[in-house]
C-alpha positions in Angstrom: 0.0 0.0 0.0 2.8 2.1 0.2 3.1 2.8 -3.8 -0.4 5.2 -3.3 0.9 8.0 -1.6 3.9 8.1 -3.4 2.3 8.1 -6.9 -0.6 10.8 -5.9 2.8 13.3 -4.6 4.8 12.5 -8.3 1.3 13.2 -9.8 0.8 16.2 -7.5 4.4 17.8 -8.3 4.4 17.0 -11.8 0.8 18.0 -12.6 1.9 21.9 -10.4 5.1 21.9 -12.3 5.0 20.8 -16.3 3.0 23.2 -17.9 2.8 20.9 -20.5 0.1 18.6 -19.0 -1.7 21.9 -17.6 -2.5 23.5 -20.4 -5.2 22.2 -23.1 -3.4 24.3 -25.9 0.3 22.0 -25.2 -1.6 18.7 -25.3 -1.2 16.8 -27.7 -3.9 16.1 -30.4 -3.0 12.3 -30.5 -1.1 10.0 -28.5 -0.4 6.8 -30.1 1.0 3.6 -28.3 2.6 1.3 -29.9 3.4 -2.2 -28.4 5.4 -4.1 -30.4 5.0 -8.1 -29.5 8.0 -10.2 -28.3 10.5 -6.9 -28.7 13.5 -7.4 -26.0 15.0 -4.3 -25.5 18.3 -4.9 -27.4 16.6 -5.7 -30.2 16.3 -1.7 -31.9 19.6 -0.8 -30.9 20.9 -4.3 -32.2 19.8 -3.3 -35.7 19.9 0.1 -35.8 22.6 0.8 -38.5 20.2 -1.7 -40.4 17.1 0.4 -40.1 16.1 3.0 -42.9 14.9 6.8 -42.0 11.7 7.6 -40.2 11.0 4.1 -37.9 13.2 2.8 -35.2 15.6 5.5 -35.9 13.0 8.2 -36.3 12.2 7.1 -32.4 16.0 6.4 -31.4 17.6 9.1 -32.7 15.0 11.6 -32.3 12.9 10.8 -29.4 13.8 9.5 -25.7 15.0 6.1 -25.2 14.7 4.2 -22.2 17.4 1.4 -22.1 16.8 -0.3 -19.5 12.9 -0.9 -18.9 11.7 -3.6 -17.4 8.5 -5.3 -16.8 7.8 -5.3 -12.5 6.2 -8.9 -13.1 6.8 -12.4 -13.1 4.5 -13.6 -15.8 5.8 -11.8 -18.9 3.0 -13.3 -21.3 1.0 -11.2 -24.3 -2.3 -10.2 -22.1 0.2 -9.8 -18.7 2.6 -7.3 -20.5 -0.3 -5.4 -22.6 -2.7 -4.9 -19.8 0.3 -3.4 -17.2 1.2 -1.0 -20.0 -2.3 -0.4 -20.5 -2.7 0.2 -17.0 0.3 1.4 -15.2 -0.8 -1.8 -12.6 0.6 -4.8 -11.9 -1.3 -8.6 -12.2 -1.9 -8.2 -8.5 -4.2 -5.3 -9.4 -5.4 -5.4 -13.0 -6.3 -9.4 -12.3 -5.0 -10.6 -15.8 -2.4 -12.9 -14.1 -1.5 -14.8 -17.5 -3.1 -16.0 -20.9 -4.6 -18.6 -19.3 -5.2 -19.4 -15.5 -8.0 -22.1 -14.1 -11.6 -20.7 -13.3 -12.5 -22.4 -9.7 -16.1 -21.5 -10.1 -16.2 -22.5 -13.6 -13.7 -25.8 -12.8 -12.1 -25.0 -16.1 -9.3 -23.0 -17.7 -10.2 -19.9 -19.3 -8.8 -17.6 -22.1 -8.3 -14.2 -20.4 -10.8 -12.2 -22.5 -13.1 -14.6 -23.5 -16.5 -13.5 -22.4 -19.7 -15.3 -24.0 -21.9 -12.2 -23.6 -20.2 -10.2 -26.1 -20.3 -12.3 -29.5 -18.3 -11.4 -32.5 -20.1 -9.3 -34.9 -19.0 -11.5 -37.8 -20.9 -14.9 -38.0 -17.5 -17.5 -38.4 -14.9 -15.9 -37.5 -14.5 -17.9 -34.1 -11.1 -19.9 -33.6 -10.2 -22.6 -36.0 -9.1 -25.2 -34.1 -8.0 -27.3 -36.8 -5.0 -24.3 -37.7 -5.1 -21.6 -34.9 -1.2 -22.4 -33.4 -2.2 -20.0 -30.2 -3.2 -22.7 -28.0 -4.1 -20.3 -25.3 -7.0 -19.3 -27.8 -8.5 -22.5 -28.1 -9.4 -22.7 -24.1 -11.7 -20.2 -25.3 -15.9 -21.8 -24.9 -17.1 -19.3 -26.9 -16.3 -16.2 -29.7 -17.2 -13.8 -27.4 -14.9 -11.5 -26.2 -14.6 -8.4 -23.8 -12.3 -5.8 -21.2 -14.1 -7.0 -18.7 -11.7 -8.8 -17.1 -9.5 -6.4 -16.5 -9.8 -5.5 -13.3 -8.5 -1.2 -13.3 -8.5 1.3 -15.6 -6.5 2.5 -18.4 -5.2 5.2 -19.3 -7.9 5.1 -22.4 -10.4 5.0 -20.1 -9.3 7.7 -17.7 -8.9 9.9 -21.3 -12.4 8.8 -21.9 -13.3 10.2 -18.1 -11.9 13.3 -18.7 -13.2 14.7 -21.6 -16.9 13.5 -21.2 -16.5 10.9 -23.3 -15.2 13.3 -26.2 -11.5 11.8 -26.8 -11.8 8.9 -29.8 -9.9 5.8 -27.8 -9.4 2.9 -30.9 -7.6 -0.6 -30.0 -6.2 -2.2 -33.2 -4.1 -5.7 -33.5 -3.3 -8.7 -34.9 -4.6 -10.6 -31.9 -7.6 -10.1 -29.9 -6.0 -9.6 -26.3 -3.5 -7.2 -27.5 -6.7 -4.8 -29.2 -8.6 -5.5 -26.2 -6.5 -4.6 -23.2 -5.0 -1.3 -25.0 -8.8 0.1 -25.9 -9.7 -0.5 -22.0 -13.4 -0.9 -21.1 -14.0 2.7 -22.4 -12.7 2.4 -25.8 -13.3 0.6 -29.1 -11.2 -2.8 -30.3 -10.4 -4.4 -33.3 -8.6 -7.4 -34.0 -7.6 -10.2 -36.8 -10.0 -13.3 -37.5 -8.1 -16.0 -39.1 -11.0 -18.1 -40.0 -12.7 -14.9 -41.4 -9.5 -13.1 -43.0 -11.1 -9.6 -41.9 -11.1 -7.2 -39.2 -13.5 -8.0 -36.3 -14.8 -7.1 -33.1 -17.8 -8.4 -30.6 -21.1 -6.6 -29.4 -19.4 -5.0 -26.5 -18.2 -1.9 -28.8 -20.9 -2.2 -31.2 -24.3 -3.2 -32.3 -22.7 -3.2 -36.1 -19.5 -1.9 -38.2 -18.8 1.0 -38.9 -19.1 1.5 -42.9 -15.0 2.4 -43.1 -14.1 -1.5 -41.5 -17.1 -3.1 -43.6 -15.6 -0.7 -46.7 -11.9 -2.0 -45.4 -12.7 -5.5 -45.3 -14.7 -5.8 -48.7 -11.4 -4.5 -50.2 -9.9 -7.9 -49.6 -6.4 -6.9 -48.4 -5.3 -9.9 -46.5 -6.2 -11.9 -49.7 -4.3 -10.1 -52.2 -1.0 -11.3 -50.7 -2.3 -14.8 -52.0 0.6 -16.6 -54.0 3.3 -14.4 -52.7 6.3 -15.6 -50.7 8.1 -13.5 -47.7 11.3 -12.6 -49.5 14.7 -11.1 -47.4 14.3 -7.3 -47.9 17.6 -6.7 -48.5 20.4 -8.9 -49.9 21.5 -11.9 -47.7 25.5 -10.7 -46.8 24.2 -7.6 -45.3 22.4 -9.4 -42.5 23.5 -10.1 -38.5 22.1 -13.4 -39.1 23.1 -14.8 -42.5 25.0 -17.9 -41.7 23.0 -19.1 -38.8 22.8 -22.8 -37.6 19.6 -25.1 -38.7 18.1 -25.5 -35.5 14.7 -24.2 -37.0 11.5 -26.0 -37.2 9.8 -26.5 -40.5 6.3 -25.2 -40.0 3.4 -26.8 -42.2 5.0 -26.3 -45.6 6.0 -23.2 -44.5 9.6 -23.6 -44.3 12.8 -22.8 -42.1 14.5 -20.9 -44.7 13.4 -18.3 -47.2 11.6 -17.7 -48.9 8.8 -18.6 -47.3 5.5 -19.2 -48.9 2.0 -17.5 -48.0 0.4 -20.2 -50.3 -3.1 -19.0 -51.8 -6.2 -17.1 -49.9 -8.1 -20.1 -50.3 -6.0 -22.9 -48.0 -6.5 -23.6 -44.6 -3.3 -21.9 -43.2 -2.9 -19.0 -45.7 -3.6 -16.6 -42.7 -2.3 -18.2 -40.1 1.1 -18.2 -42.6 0.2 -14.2 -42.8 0.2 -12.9 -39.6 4.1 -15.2 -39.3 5.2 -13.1 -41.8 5.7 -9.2 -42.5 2.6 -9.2 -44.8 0.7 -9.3 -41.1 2.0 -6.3 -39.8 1.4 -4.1 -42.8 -2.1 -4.5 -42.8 -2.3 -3.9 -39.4 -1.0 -0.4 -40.2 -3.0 -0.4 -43.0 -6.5 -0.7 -40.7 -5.0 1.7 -38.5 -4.5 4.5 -41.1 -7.4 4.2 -42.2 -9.2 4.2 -38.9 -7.5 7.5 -38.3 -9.0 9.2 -41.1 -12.3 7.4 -41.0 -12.4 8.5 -37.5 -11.2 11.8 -37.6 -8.1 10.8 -35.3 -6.4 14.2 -33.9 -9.2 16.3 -35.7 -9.7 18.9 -33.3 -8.3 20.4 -29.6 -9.6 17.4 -27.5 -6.6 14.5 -27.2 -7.5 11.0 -28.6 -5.7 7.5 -28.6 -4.6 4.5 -30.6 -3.1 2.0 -29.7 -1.4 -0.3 -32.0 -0.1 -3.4 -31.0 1.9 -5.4 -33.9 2.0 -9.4 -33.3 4.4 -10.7 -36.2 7.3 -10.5 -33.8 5.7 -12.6 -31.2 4.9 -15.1 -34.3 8.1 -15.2 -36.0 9.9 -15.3 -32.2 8.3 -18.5 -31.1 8.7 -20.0 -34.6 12.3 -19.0 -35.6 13.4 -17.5 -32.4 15.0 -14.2 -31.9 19.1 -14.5 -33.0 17.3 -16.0 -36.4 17.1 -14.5 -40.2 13.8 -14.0 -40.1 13.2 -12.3 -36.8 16.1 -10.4 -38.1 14.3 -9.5 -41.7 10.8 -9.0 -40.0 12.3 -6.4 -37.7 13.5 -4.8 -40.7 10.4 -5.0 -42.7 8.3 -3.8 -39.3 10.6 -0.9 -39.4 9.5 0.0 -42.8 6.3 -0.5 -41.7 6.0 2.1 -38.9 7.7 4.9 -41.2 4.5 4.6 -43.3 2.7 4.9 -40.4 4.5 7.7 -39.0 4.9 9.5 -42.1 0.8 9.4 -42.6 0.3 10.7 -39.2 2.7 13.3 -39.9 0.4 14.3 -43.2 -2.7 13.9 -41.4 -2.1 15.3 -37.8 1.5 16.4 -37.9 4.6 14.5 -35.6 4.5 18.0 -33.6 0.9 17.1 -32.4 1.5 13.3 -31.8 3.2 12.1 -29.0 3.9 8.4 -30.0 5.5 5.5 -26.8 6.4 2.3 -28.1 7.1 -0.8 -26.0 6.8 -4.4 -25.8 4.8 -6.6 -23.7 7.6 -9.2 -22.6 11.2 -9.8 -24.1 12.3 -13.4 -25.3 14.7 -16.0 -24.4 17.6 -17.6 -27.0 16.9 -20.2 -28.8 18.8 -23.3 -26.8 20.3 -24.2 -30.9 21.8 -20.9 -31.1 23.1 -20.7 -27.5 24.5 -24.6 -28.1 26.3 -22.9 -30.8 27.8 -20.3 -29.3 28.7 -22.7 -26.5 26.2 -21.8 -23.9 23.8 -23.3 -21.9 19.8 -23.6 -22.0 17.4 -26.3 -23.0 13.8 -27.5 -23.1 11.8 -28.0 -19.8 9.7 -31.7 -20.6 7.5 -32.7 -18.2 5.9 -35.3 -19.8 9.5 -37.1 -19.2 9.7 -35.9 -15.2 9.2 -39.2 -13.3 6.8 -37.7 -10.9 4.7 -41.2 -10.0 6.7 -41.2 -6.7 6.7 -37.5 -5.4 2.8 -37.8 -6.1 2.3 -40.3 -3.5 4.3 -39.6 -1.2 2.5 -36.3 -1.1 -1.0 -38.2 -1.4 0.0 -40.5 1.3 1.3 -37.7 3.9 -1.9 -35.7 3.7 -4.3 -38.5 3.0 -5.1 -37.5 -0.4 -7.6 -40.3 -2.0 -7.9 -39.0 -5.7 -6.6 -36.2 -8.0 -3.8 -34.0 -6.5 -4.2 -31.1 -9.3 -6.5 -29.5 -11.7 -3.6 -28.9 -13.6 -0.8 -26.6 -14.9 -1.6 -23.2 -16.7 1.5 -21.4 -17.1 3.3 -20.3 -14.8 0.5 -22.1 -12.1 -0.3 -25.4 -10.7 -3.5 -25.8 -9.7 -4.6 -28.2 -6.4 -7.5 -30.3 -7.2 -10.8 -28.5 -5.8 -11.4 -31.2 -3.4 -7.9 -30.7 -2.1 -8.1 -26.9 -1.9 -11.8 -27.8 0.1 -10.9 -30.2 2.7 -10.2 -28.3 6.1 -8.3 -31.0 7.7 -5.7 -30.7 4.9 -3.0 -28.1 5.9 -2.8 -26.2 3.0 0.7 -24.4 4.1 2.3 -27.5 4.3 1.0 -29.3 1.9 2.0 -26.6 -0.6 5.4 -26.3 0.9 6.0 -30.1 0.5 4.9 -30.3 -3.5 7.3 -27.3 -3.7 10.3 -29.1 -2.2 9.0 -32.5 -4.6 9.3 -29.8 -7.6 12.8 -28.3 -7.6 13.8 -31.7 -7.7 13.0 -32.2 -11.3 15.4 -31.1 -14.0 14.9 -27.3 -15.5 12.8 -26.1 -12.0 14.8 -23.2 -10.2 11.5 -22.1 -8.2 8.3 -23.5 -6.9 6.7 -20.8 -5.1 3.9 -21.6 -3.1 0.9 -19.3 -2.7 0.7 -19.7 0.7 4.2 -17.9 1.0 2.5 -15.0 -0.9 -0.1 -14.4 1.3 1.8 -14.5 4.0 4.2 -12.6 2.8 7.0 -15.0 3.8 9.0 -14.4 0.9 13.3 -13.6 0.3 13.7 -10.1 -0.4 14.8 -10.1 -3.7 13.7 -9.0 -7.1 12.5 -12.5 -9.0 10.2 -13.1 -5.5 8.6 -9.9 -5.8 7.9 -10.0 -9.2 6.0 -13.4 -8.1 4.1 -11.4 -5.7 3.4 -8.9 -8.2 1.7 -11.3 -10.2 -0.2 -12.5 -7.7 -4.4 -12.0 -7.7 -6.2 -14.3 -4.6 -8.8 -14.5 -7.2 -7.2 -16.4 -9.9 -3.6 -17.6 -8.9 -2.9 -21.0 -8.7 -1.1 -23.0 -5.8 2.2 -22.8 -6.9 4.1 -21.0 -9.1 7.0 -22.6 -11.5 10.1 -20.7 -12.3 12.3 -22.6 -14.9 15.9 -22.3 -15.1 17.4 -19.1 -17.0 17.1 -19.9 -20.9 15.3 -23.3 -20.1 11.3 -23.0 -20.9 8.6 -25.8 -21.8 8.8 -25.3 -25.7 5.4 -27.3 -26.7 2.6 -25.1 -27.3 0.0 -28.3 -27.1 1.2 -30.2 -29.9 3.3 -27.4 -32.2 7.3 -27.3 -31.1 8.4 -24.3 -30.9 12.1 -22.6 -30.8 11.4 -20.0 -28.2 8.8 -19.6 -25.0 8.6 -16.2 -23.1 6.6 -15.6 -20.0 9.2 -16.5 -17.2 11.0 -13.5 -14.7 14.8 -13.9 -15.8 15.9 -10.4 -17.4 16.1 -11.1 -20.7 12.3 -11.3 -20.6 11.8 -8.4 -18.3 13.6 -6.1 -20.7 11.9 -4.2 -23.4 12.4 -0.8 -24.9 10.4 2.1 -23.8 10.8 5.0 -26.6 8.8 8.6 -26.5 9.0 10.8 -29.4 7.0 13.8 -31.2 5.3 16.7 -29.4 7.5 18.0 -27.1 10.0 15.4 -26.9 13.9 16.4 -27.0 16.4 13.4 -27.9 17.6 11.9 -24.9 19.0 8.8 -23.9 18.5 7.5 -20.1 20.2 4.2 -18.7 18.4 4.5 -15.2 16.0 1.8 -14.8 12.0 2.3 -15.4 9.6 0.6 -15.6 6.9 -0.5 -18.1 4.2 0.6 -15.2 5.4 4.3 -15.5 3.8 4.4 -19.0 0.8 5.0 -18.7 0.8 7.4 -15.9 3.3 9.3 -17.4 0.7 9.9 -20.3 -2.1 10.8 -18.0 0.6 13.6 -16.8 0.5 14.6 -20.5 -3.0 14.5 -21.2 -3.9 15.9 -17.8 -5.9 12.6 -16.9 -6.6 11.1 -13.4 -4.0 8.5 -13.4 -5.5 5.0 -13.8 -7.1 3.5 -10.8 -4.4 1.0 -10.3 -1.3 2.6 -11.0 1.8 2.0 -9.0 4.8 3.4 -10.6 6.7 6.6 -11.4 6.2 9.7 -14.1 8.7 9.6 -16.5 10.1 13.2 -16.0 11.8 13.4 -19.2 8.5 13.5 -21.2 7.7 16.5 -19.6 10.9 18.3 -20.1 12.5 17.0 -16.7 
């Protein structure tokens, strides 16, 4: 409770101090976020010499980069990292603890947005199960989806608040969580249907399109890259990459080298092979200019907000991994993407009225190939090969456990069985305490934290433990939390081997870029650390917002001239 009072006085100071956020006439007319999916925050500065004018460098070289940014929790998935930028809060407040976690009162997993009051406004575009490779979509029951869940505001929403409604606040991605968690509860979301190959969204933001998405989906965009292959953008010796090692998977006839083909509009992966490939990303941006003029984005005095949240990384990451040619190439193609972007909202609303932040939701481990090669060590967590017969009943038989011990595991939780969790003559402390001490045991486990230890409080004081408690909602949580080893990770998505699998507490997934540039903004580069829950209450400083109800972290002084 201590974060409150210290976040009302930096609101306090800063909103008596930066004329910036206390006039309307310095505000900007549109503050875009972008989040940038599965970007570690060495990745820019990695490539740099390789990017053109007017992307990455346009925001490196001209804006205010924050080198070391981290994420304050443990669970650094997709709707974890989205929501806490969204928010300025941590899991422990906002409540969206991972992509998945088990629903005691359903007594099933659930997707984090999924809500089957809201139904998708198009009629089949629900997830294919037969070629959706996002398992954490298919825990889904229903189409429906919704903010709901997200337990605080955002900074959309507290934009929303301010201006009586009057500030335009647009959600746009690839995937639906992304859209969802950026546009808040008071905002409107859009998202990618694979099975439908358009633009969608559910009832909760509308009773039907607009006629600008129906007018952008009958144009057919997403099909016209039928036939084509993703080709290297620039010639092969000029890459970081170019003689890496094959320790690739080949995807579905899509390949492990390049070029790698889309295949036509009319086969059953064609957009699933889209959104792993540049093509994805570019008509992303593509929906997102054109929402801005449909929707008269920066039009007048009152500030409004997009959010744009590009997947292709995350896509490409968990395929090829990050140290490969085509994370490489899509980085370079995304960075010709966003100069578009950029260079539209420069025509339509001027850089010197934007203010744009980009960030990522959650960093990425190496690839255990490419480490091999380099002659370090990481590897594949495998449970299914863990021998745990005999820690199982020697728990069962200690605490008189007749049946099931779990529900299960949904990352990064295990889950006691409910008639477990139910029985009072079970001690739950030391129960928990025991199937931690069974866990360590088993090869690629560092941590088993149980939640009793969070509740109590009785944790070391160190960094990784509080970025468990961080994470931690009494709500949803499991039992006990799994940290793996640094650079090991469970690399099967149910079924589909993949290279690479974020979501653990170790740095390298922590660390993502946080970049400010446009109105107001003076080059800068700072090497203190931040955080990725200073965000968005640094931008209410700007816009002159409440900051969002859960908020915990710090203003960002050097967006406001500091």
């Amino acid at each position: 409770m201590h974060f409150l009072p210290k976040t009302i006085g930096l609101v306090i100071c800063a909103l008596g101090a930066m004329p910036m956020a206390a006039t309307a006439q310095s505000q900007p007319k549109l503050i875009v976020q972008i989040t940038v999916d599965q970007l570690r925050g060495d990745m820019p500065t990695r490539h740099l010499k390789q990017f053109g004018e007017g992307g990455f460098r346009y925001l490196l070289e001209e804006g205010i980069h924050y080198n070391n940014a981290h994420h304050t929790h443990a669970n650094t998935e997709t709707i974890v990292g989205h929501t806490t930028l969204a928010t300025g809060a941590n899991p422990a407040a906002h409540g969206m603890i991972g992509n998945l976690w088990y629903d005691r009162e359903a007594g099933r997993t659930v997707y984090n947005i999924e809500d089957p009051d809201y139904s998708l406004l198009t009629s089949g575009a629900d997830v294919d199960d037969a070629t959706e490779i996002d398992p954490t979509q298919r825990a889904a029951t229903s189409d429906g989806r919704s903010p709901l869940t997200i337990l605080t505001s955002t900074f959309g929403d507290e934009l929303a608040v301010n201006t009586a409604g009057r500030a335009k606040v647009f959600g746009v991605s690839i995937k639906d969580r992304g859209a969802v968690a950026m546009a808040g509860h008071a905002g409107k979301a859009f998202w990618f249907s694979k099975a439908a190959g358009q633009f969608v969204t559910s009832n909760y933001y509308y009773d039907r399109y607009p006629e600008w998405v129906e007018a952008w989906n009958d144009k057919g965009l997403p099909q016209s890259f039928s036939g084509q292959s993703w080709e290297l953008l620039n010639p092969i010796d000029t890459y970081l990459f170019a003689n890496e090692k094959g320790y690739k998977p080949d995807f579905a006839g899509f390949g492990s080298t390049f070029p790698h083909p889309l295949g036509e509009a009319e086969s059953g992966y064609y957009t699933t092979f889209l959104t792993l490939s540049p093509f994805g990303d570019k008509m992303t941006a593509d929906f997102a200019k054109t929402l801005i003029d449909a929707e008269g984005l920066g039009d007048d005095n009152v500030t409004d907000f997009l959010a744009v949240s590009f997947s292709v990384t995350d896509y490409v990451g968990h395929l090829f991994g990050p140290s490969s040619l085509e994370a490489e190439d899509n980085l370079l193609q995304l960075d010709r993407t966003l100069a578009d972007l950029f260079a539209y909202i420069d025509a339509e609303v001027g850089l010197e009225n934007t203010l744009i932040v980009l960030s990522s939701d959650h960093g990425a481990p190496e690839a255990p190939g490419y480490l091999a090669s380099i002659g370090m060590p990481g590897g594949y967590v495998t449970p299914d090969n863990w021998d745990t017969a005999p820690a199982v009943a020697r728990i069962k038989e200690r605490f008189g456990i007749p049946g099931a011990l779990f529900e299960g595991y949904d990352h990064p939780y295990l889950t006691l069985a409910a008639e477990v969790r139910n029985n009072p003559d079970i001690d739950r402390v030391a129960l928990e305490t025991m199937i931690s001490d069974e866990l360590v045991a088993f090869e690629g486990v560092a941590y088993a934290i149980p939640s009793s230890r969070l509740r109590e409080g009785s944790l070391p004081d160190n960094a990784l433990m509080q970025a468990v408690l961080n994470n931690y909602h009494p709500g949803r949580s499991g039992d006990i939390y799994l940290v793996f080893q640094p650079e090991w990770f469970i690399n099967d998505m149910d079924g589909l081997s993949v290279t690479v699998t974020h979501g653990s507490p170790w740095r390298y997934d922590t660390f993502v870029p946080i970049l400010f540039a446009g109105q107001g903004i003076a080059p800068q580069k700072v090497s203190r650390r931040v955080h990725t829950i200073d965000v968005a209450l640094t931008l209410s400083i700007v816009a002159g917002t409440r900051p969002p109800s859960g908020a915990t972290g710090e203003v960002l002084l050097e967006v406001l001239g500091q």
